[in-house]
TORSE-83504 format. One line per 2 residues: number of its first residue (from 1); their letters; for each residue x, y, z of N, C-alpha, C. Coordinates in nm, 2 decimals. Example, Ala and Ser with C-alpha at 12.3 -4.5 7.8 and 13.67 -1.06 7.14 Angstrom:
2
1 = AS = 1.32/-0.57/0.78/1.23/-0.45/0.78/1.32/-0.33/0.78; 1.28/-0.22/0.71/1.37/-0.11/0.71/1.29/0.00/0.79
***
This chain:
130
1 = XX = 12.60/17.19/-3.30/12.68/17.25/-3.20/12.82/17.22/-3.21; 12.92/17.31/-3.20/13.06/17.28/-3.23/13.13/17.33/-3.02
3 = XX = 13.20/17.24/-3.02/13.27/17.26/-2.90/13.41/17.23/-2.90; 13.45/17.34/-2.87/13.64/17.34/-2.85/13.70/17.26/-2.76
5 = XX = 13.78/17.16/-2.77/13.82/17.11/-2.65/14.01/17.16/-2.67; 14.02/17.15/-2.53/14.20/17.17/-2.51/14.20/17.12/-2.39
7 = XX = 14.34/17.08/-2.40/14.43/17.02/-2.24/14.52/17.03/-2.20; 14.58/17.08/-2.18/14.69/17.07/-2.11/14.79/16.95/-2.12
9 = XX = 14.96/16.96/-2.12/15.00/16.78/-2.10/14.89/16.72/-2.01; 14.91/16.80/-1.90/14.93/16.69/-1.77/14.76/16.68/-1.73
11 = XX = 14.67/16.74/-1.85/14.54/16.68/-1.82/14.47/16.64/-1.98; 14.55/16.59/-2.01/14.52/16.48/-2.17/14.47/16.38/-2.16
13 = XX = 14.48/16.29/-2.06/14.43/16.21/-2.05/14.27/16.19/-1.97; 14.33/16.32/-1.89/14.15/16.35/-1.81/14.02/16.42/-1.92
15 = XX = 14.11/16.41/-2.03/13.99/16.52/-2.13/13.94/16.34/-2.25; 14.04/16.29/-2.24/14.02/16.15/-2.33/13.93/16.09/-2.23
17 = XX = 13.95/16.08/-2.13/13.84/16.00/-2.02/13.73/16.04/-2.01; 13.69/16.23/-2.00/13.56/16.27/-2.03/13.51/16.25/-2.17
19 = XX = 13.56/16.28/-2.24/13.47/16.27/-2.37/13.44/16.10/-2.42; 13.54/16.01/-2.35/13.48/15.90/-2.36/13.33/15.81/-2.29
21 = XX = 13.36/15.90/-2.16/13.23/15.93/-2.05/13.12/15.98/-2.12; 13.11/16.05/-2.24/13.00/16.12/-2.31/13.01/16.10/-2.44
23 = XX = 13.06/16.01/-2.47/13.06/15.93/-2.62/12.95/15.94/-2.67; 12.86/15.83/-2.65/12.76/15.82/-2.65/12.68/15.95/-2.72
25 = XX = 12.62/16.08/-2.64/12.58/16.15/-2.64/12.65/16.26/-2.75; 12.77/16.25/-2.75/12.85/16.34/-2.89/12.82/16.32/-3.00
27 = XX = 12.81/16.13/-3.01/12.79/16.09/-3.13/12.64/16.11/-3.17; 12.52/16.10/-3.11/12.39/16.08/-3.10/12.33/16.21/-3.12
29 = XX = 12.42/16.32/-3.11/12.39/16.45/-3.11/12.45/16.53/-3.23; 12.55/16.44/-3.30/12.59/16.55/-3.40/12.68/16.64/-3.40
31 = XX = 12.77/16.60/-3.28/12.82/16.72/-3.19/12.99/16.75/-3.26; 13.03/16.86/-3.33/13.11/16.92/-3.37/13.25/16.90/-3.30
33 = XX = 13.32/16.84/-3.26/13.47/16.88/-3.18/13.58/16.97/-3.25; 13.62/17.07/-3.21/13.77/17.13/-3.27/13.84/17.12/-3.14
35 = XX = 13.94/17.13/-3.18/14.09/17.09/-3.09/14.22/17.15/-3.10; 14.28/17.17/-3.02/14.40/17.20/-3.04/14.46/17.10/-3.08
37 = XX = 14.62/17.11/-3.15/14.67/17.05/-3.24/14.69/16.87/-3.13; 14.78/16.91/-3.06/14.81/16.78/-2.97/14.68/16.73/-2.88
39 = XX = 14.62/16.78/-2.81/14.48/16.75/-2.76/14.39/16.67/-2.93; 14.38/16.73/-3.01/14.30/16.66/-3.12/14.34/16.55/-3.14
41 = XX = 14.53/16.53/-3.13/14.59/16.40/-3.20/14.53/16.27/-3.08; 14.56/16.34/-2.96/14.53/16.20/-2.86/14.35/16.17/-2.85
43 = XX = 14.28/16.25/-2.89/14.12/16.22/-2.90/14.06/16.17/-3.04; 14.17/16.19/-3.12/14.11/16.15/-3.25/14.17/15.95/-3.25
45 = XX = 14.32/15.98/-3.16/14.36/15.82/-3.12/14.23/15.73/-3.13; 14.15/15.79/-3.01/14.07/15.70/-2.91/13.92/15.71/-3.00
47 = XX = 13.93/15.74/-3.12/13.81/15.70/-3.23/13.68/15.85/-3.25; 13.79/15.95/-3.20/13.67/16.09/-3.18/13.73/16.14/-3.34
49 = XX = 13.61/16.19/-3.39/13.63/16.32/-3.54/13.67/16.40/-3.49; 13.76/16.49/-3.48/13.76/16.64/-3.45/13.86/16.72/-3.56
51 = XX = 13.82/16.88/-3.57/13.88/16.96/-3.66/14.02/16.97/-3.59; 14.15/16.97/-3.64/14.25/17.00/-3.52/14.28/17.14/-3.60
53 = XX = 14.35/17.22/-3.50/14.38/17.38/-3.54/14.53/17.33/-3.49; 14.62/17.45/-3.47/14.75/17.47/-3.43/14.76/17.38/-3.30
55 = XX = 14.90/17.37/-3.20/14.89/17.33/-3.10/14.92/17.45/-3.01; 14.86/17.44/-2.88/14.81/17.56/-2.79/14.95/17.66/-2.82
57 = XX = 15.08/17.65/-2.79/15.17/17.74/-2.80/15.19/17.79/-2.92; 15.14/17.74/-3.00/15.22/17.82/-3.15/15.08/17.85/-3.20
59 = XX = 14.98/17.93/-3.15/14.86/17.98/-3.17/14.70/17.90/-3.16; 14.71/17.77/-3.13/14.57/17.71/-3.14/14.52/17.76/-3.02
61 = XX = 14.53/17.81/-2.90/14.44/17.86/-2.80/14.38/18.04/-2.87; 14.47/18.07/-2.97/14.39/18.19/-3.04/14.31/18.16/-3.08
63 = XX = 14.38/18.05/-3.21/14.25/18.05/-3.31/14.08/17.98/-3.26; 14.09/17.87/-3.17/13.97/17.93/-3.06/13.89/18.02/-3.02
65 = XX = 13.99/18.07/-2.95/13.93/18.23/-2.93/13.85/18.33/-3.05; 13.93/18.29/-3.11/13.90/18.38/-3.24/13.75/18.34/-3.32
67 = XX = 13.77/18.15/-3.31/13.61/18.10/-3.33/13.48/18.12/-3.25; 13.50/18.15/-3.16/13.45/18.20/-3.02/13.39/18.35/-3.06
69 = XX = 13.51/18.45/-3.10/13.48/18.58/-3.11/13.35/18.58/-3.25; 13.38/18.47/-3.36/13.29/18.51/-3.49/13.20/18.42/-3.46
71 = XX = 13.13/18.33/-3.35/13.01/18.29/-3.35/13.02/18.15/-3.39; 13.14/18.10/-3.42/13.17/17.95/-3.46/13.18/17.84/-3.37
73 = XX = 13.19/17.87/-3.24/13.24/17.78/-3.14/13.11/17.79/-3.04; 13.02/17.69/-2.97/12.94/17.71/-2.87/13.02/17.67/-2.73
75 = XX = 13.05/17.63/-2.73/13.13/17.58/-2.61/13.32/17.53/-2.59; 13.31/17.55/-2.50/13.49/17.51/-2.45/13.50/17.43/-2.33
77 = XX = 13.60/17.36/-2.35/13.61/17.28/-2.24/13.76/17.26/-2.25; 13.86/17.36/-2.13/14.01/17.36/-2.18/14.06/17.30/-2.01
79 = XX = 14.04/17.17/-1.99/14.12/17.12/-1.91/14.28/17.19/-1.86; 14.27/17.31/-1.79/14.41/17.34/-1.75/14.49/17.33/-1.65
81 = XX = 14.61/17.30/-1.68/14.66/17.28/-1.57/14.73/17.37/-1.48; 14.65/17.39/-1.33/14.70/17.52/-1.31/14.85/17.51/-1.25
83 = XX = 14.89/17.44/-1.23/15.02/17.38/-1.11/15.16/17.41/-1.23; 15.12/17.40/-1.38/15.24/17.38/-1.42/15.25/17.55/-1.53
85 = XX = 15.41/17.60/-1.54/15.38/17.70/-1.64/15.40/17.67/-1.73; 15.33/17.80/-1.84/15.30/17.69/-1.98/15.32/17.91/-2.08
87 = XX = 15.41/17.85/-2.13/15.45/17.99/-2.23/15.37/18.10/-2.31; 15.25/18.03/-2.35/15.15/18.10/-2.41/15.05/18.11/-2.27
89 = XX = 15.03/18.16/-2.19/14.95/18.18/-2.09/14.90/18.32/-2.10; 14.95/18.40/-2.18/14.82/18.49/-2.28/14.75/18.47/-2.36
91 = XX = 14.77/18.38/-2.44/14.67/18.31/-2.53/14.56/18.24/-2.40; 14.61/18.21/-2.35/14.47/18.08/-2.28/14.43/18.22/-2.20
93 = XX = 14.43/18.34/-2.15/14.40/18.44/-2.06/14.29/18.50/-2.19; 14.32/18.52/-2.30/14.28/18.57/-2.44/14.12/18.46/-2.42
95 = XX = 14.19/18.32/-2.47/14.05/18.25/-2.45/13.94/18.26/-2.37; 14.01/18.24/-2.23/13.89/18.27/-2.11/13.81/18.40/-2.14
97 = XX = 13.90/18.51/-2.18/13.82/18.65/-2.15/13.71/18.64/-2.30; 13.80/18.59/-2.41/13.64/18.59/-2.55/13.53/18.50/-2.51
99 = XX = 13.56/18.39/-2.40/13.44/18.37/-2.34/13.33/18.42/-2.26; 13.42/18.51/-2.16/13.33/18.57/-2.11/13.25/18.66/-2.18
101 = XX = 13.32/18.74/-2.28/13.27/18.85/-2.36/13.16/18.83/-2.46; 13.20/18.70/-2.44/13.07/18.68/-2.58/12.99/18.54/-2.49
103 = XX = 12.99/18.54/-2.39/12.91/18.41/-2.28/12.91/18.28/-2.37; 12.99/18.29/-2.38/12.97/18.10/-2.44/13.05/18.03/-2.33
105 = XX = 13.00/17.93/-2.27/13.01/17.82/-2.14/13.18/17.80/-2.18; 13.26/17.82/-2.03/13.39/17.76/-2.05/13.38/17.68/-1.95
107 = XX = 13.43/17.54/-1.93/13.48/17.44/-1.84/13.61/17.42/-1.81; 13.70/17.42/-1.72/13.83/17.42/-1.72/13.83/17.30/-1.61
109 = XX = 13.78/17.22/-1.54/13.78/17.13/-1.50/13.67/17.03/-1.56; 13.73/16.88/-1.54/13.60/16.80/-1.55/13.46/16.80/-1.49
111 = XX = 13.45/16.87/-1.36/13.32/16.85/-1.29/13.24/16.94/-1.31; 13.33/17.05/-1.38/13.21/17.17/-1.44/13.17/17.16/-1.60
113 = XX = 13.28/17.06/-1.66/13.26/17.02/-1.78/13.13/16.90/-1.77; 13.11/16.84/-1.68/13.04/16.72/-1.68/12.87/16.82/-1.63
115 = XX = 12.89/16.95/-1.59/12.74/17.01/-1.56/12.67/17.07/-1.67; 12.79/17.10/-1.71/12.74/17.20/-1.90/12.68/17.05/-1.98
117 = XX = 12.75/16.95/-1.93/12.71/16.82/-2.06/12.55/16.78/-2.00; 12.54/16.77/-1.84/12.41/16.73/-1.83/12.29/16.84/-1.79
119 = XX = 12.35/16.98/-1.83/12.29/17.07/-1.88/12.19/17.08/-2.02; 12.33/17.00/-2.14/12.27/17.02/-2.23/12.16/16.95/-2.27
121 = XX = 12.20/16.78/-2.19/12.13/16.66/-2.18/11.94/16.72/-2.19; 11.93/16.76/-2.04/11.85/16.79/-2.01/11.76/16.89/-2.08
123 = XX = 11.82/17.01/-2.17/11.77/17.09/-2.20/11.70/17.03/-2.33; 11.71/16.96/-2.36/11.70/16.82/-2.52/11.67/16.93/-2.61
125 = XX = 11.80/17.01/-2.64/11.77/17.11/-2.77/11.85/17.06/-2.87; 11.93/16.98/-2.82/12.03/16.89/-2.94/11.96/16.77/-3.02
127 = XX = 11.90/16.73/-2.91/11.83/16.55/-2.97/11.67/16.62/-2.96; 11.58/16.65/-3.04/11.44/16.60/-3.04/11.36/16.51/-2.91
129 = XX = 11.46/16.40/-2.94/11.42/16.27/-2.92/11.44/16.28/-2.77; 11.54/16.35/-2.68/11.53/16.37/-2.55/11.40/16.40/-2.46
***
């Protein structure tokens, strides 16, 4: 399973906190991370593998999208922040809607990110062993 993560500045550190919250389970699963450019550098800090692409403004919320559109991406989880503007906010409008179009799970908060995780938990299509 490959899943996209993005953040926003001002929720970087809320996306380092969940995926540390689900460590465990990422690792034990096999589980693929790609990232935008700056979101990748601060998760790969804190001891995560991830693919990093562009950083969101200079095209990494496309190229997402774009993984999304060819069947490469299963999931997203783009922590945004809605309070602040942010220049590429077509791009991230782009990503939301290749989600919708092609139904692969987006989370733009932690609490709906934390239902897809114990969604998948439960479903034990990742681990056998579940």
């Amino acid at each position: 399973m490959i899943i996209a993560i993005v953040a926003h500045d001002g929720k970087k550190a809320e996306m380092v906190q969940f995926l540390n919250e689900h460590a465990d389970f990422l690792h034990q699963n096999e589980i693929k991370l790609i990232a935008t450019g700056t979101t990748g550098s601060k998760v790969e800090k804190v001891g995560f593998e991830v693919t990093k692409l562009l950083s969101g403004p200079y095209g990494g919320d496309a190229q997402i999208a774009s993984r999304v559109s060819e069947g490469k991406c299963d999931m997203v989880v783009f922590f945004r922040d809605p309070l602040a503007k942010h220049p590429h906010e077509p791009d991230i409008s782009v990503l939301m809607r290749i989600c919708d179009v092609h139904d692969v799970p987006l989370a733009t908060n932690p609490s709906t990110a934390n239902l897809l995780f114990e969604g998948l938990k439960k479903s034990g299509k990742l681990n056998p062993a579940n």
